[in-house]
C-alpha positions as a Markdown table, in Angstrom:
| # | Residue | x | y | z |
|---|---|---|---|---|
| 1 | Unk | 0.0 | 0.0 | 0.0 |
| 2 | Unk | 3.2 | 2.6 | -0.2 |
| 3 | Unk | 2.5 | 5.3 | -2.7 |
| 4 | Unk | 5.4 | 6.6 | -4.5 |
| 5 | Unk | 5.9 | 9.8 | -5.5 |
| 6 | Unk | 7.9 | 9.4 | -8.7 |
| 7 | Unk | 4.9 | 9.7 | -10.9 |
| 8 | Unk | 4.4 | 12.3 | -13.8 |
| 9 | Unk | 1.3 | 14.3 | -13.8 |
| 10 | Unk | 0.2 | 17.0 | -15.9 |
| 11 | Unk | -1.2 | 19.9 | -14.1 |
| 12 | Unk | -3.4 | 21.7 | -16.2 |
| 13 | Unk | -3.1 | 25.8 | -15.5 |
| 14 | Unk | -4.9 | 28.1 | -17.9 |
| 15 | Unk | -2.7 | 30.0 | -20.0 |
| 16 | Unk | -3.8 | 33.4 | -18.3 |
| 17 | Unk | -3.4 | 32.3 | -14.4 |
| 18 | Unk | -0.4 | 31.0 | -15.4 |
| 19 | Unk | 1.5 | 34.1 | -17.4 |
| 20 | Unk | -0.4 | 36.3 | -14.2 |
| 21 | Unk | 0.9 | 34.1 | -11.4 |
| 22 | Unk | 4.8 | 34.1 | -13.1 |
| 23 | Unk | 5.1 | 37.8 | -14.0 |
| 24 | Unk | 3.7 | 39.5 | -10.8 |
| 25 | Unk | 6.0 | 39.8 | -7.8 |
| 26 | Unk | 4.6 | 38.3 | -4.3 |
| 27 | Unk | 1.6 | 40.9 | -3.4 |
| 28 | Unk | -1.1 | 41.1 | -1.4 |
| 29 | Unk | -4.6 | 40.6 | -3.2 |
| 30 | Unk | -8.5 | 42.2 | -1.8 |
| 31 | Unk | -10.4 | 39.5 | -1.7 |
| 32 | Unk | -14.0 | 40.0 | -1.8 |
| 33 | Unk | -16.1 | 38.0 | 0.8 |
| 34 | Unk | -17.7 | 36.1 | -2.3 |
| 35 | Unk | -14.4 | 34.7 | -3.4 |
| 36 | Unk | -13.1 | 34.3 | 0.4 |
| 37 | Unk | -16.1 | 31.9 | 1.2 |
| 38 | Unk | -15.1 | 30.1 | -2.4 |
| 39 | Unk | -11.4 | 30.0 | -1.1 |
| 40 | Unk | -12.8 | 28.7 | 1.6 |
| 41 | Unk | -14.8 | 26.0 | 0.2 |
| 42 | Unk | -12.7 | 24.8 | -2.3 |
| 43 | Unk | -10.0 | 24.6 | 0.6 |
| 44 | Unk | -11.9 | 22.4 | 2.5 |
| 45 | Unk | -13.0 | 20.2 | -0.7 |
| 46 | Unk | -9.2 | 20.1 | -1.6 |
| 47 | Unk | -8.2 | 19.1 | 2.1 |
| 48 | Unk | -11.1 | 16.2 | 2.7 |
| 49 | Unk | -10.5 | 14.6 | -0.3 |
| 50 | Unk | -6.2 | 14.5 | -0.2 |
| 51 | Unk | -7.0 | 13.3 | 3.4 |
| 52 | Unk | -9.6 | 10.6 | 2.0 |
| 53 | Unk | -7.2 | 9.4 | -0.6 |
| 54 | Unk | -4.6 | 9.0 | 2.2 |
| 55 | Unk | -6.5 | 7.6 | 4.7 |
| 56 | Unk | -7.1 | 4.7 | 2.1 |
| 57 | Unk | -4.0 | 4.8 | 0.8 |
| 58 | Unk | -4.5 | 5.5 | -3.0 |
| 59 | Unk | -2.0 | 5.3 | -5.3 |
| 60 | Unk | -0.2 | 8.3 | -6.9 |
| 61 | Unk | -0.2 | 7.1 | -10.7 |
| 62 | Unk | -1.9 | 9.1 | -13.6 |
| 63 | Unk | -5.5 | 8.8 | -15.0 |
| 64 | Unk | -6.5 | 8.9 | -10.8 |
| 65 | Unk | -9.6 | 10.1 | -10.5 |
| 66 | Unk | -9.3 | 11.1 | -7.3 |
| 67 | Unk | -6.3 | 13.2 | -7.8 |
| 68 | Unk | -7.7 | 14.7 | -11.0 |
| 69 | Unk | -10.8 | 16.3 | -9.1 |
| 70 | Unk | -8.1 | 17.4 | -6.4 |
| 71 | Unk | -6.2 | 19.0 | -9.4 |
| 72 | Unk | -9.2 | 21.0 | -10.7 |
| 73 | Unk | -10.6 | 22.4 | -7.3 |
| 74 | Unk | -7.2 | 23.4 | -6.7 |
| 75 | Unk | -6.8 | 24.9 | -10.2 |
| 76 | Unk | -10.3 | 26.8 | -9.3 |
| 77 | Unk | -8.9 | 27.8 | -6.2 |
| 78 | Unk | -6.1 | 29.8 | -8.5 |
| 79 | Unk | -8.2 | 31.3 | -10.8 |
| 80 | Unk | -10.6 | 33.1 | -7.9 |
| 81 | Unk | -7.5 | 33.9 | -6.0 |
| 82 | Unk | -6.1 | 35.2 | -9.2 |
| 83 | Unk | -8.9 | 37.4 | -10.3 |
| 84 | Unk | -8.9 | 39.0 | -7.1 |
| 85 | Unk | -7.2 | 42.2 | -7.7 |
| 86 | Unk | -4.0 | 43.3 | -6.3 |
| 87 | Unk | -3.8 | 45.9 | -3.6 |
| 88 | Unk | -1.8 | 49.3 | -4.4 |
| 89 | Unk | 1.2 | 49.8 | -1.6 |
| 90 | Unk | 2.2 | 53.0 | -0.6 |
| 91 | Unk | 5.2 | 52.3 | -2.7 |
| 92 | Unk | 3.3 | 52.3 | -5.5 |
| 93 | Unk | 1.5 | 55.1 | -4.8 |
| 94 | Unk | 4.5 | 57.3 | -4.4 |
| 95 | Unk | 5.9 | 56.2 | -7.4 |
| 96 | Unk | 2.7 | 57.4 | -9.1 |
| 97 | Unk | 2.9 | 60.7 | -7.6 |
| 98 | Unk | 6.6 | 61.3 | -8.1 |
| 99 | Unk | 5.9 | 59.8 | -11.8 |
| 100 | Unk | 8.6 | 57.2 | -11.7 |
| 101 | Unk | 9.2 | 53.7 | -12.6 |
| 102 | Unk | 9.1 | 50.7 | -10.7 |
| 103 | Unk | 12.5 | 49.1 | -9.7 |
């Protein structure tokens, strides 16, 4: 009943999460209450079912059904957290003021 980890799986991102998530720096996002209860939710979904499949000891191999549904909440989970928008720092804001560019 081990698992082993050394399987291939393809994680499908959409194009757009995926460019956004690579070409903005680490920043803090506004998060509606709407898509903080879906966070929510979806985080639950994701952690019940990884602790089901562990609990009964699936296997890691491709084509799991179980770890496909895992992959799409959690690729869900991206694209709300994603499409929140990013919060303006005071940094930023000065720069705007002053009329320069970002470092």
């Amino acid at each position: 009943m081990a698992t082993s980890m050394t399987a291939e799986f393809s994680v499908r991102i959409p194009a757009q999460v995926a460019t956004m998530a690579g070409l903005q720096p680490k920043r803090r996002r506004r998060i509606t209450p709407q898509a903080g209860h879906a966070l929510e939710i979806l985080g639950h979904a994701i952690e019940y079912l990884t602790d089901e499949f562990v609990h009964r000891g699936g296997e890691m191999r491709a084509g799991n059904s179980q770890l496909e549904a895992v992959q799409m909440l959690m690729a869900r989970n991206r694209e709300i957290y994603y499409e929140c928008p990013v919060m303006v720092t005071v940094g930023d804001r000065l720069r705007a003021m002053l009329h320069l560019k970002a470092a």
